[in-house]
DRENLO-272364 format. One line per field, with one value per residue (C-alpha): x, y, z; residue number from 1; residue in three letters. Coordinates in nm, 2 decimals, m for minus. Each point is the difference from the previous one (the first is absolute). Layout:
<nodes>
u c(X ...)
v c(Y ...)
w c(Z ...)
num c(NUM ...)
residuo c(ALA ...)
</nodes>
This chain:
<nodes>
u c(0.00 0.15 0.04 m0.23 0.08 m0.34 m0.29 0.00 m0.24 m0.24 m0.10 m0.37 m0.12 m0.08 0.36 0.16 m0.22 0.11 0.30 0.04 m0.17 0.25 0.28 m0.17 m0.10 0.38 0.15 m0.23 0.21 0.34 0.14 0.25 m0.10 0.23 m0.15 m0.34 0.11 0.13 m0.33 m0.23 0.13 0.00 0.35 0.16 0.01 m0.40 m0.09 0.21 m0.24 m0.31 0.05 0.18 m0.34 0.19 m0.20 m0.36 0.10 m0.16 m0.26 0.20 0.28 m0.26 m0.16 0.39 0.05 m0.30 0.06 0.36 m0.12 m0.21 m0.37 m0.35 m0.17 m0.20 0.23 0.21 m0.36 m0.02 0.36 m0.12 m0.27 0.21 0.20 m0.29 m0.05 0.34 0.09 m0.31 0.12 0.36 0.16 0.08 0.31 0.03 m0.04 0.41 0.04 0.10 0.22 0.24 0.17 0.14 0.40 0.11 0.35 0.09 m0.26 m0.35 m0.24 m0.43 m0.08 m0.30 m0.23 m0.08 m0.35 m0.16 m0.26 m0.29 0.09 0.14 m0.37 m0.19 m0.09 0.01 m0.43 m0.08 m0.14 0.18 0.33 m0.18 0.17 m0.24 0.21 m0.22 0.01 0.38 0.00 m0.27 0.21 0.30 m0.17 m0.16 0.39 0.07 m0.24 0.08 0.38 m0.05 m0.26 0.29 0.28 m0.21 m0.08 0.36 0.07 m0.23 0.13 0.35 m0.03 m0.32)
v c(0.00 0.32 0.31 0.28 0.32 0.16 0.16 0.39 0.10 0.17 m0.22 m0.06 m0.33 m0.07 0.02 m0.17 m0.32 0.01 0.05 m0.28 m0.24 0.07 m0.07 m0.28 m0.16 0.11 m0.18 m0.33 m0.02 m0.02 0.21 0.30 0.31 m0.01 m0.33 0.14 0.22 m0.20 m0.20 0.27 0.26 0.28 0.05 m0.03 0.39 m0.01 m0.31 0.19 0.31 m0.20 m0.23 0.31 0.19 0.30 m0.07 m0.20 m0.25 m0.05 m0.26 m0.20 m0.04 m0.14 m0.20 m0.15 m0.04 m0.22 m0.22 m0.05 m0.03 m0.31 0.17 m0.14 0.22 0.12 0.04 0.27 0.17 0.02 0.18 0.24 0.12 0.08 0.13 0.24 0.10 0.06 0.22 0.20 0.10 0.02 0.33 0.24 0.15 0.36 0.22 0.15 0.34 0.17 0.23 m0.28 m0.18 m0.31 m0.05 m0.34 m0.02 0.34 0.17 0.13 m0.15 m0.03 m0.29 m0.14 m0.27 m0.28 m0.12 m0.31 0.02 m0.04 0.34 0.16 0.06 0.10 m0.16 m0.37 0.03 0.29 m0.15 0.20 m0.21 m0.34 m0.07 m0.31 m0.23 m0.19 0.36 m0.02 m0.35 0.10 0.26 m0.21 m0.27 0.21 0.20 m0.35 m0.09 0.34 m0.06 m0.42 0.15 0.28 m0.29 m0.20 0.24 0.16 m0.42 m0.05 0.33 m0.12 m0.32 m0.09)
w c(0.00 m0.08 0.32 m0.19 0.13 0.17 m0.20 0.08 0.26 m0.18 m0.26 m0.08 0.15 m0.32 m0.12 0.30 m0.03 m0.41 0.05 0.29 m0.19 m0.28 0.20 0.11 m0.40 m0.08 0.31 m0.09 m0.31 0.13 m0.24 0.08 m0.22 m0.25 m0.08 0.03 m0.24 m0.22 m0.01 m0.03 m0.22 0.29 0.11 0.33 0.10 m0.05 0.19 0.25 m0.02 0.01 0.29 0.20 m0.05 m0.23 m0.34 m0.05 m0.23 m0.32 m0.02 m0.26 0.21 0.25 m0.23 m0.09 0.36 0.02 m0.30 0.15 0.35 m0.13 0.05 m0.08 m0.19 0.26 0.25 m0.27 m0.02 0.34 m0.01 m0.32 0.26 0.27 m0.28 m0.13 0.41 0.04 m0.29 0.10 0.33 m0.08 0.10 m0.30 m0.02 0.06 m0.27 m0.15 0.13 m0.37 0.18 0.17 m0.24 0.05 m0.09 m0.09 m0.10 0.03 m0.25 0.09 m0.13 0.07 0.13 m0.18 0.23 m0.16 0.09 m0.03 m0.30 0.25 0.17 m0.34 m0.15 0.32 0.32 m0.02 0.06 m0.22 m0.30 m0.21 0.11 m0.09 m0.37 m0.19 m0.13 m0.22 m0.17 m0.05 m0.08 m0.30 m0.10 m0.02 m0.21 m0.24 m0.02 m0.12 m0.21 m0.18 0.01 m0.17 m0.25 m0.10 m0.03 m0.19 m0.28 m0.01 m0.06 m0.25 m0.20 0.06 m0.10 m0.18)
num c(1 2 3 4 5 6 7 8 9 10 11 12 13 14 15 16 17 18 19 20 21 22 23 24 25 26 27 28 29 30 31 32 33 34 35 36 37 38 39 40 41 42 43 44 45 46 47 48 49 50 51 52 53 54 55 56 57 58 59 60 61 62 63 64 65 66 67 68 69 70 71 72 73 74 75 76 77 78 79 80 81 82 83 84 85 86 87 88 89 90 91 92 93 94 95 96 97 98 99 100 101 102 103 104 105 106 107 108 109 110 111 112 113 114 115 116 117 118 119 120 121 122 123 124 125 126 127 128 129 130 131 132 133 134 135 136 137 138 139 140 141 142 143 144 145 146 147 148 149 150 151 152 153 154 155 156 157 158 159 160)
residuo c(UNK UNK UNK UNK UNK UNK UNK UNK UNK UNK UNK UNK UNK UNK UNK UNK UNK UNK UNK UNK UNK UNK UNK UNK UNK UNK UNK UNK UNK UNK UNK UNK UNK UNK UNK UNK UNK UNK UNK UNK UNK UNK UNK UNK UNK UNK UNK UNK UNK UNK UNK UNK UNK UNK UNK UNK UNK UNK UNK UNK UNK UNK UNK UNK UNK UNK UNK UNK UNK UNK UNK UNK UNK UNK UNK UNK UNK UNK UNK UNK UNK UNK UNK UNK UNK UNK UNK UNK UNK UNK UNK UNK UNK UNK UNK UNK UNK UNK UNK UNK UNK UNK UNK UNK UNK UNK UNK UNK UNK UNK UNK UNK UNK UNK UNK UNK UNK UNK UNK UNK UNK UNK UNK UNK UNK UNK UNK UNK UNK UNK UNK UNK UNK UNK UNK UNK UNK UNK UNK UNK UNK UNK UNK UNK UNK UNK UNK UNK UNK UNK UNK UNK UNK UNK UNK UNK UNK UNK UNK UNK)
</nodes>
């Protein structure tokens, strides 16, 4: 079993119980986490940041803990709902001050946050946040259909 360090104190009960349960799913699997990474496609550095409570993870690298984890489906449902509840109640990262730059290697630069896509749009409840994706599958599709009906007359001209 690995010696996490402690969850800050403030965290959301939502959070903590996430996060704990996690640790818990990652410890089951007996892997350190370069292995996780390895295994998941989310690299050592992040399963740091997730399991330390310093980033929400992205529900794909839940869903990749799960499948190597060895989940029933339903139990990696359960964990995509305490996922959803988690994410909600995760604390935001304060807002760049634009007149503090931040210097990395001796220049001044802004420091741009990088959000998670379920706080980029809007609150993760505001319906305006809530992206379809059957939409952007069907738009992907019909891209295609579009692109294979193109090849297939610039073949026929070309070689018929």
């Amino acid at each position: 079993m690995s010696a996490w360090q402690p969850l800050p104190d403030d965290l959301p009960p939502e959070v903590r119980h996430f996060v704990e349960q996690v640790r818990l799913l990652k410890d089951r699997t007996g892997l350190s986490l370069a292995a996780l990474g390895a295994r998941t496609a989310y690299s050592k550095s992040s399963w740091q940041r997730y399991l330390n409570a310093t980033q929400p993870p992205p529900r794909q690298a839940i869903a990749a803990l799960c499948r190597v984890a060895g989940l029933t489906p339903a139990d990696a449902e359960r964990f995509g709902v305490r996922w959803e509840l988690a994410v909600q109640a995760w604390p935001r990262p304060p807002a760049p001050d634009p007149a503090k730059p931040e210097q990395r290697d001796g220049v001044y630069e802004e420091e741009v946050p990088t959000l998670p896509w379920w706080v980029e749009s809007g609150s993760a409840g505001s319906s305006e946040a809530a992206v379809d994706p059957s939409r952007r599958v069907l738009l992907v599709a019909v891209l295609l259909v579009l692109v294979l009906g193109l090849v297939v007359v610039v073949g026929a001209v070309a070689f018929g």
